[in-house]
C-alpha positions as CSV (number, residue, x, y, z in Angstrom):
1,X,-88.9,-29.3,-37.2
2,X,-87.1,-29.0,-33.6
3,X,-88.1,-30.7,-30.5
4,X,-88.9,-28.0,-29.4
5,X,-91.3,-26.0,-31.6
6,X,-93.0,-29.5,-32.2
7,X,-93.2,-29.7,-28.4
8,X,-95.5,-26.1,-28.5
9,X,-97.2,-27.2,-31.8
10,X,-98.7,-30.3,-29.6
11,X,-99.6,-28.4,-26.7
12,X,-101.3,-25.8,-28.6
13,X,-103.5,-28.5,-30.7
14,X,-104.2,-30.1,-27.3
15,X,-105.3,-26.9,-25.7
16,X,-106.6,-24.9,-28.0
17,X,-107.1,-26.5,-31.1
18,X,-108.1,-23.3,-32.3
19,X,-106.8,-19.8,-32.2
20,X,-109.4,-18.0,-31.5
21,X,-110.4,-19.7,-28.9
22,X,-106.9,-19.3,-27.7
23,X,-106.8,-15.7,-27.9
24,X,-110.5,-15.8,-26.3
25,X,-109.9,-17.3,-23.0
26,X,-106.8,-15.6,-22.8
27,X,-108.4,-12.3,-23.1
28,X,-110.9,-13.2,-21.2
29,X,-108.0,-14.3,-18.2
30,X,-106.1,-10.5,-18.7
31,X,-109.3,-8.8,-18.7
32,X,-111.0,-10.8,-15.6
33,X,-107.7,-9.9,-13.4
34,X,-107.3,-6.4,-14.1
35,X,-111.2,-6.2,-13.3
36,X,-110.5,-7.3,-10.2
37,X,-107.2,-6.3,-8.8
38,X,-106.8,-2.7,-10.4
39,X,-111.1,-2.2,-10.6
40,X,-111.9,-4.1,-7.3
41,X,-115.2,-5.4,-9.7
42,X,-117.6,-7.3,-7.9
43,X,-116.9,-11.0,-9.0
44,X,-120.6,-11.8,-10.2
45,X,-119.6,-8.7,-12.8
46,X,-116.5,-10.4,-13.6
47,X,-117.7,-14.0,-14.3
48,X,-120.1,-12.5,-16.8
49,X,-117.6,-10.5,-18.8
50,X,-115.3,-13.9,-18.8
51,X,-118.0,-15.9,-19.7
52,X,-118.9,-13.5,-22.3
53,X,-115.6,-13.5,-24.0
54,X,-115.2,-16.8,-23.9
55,X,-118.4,-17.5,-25.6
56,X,-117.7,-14.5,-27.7
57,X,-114.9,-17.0,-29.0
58,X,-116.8,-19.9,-29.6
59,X,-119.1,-18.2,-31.8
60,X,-116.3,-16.7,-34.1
61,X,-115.0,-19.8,-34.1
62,X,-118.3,-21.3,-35.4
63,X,-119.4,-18.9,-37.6
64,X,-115.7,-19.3,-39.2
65,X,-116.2,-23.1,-39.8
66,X,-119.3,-22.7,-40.6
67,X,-118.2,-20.0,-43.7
68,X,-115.6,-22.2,-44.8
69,X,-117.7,-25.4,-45.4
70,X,-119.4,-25.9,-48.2
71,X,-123.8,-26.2,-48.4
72,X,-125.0,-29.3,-48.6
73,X,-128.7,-29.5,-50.1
């Protein structure tokens, strides 16, 4: 593996960690600025919507790890 894609691999993992959660706060970034630069939202509006796709994230996330473990009794 290159210095270089080991160098993104690392900052991902410290990041992110987890995909969705990257994709999550990243959609949550694109759809908070064009809210308020091309909408002129009200930022209140805003931090709910980015808030509620972050959080949207997190609970794919756990419902995902949650599926994939097995039950313990």
């Amino acid at each position: 593996m290159n210095p270089i894609l080991r160098g993104l691999k690392a900052t991902y993992n410290f990041f992110a960690g987890d995909a969705i959660l990257l994709v999550a706060t990243a959609v949550a970034f694109v759809i908070g600025l064009l809210l308020v630069h091309a909408l002129k939202a009200p930022n209140p509006l805003v931090a709910i919507i980015f808030v509620g796709c972050v959080v949207g994230g997190l609970a794919l996330t756990l419902g995902r790890e949650l599926r994939g473990r097995e039950r313990q009794q």
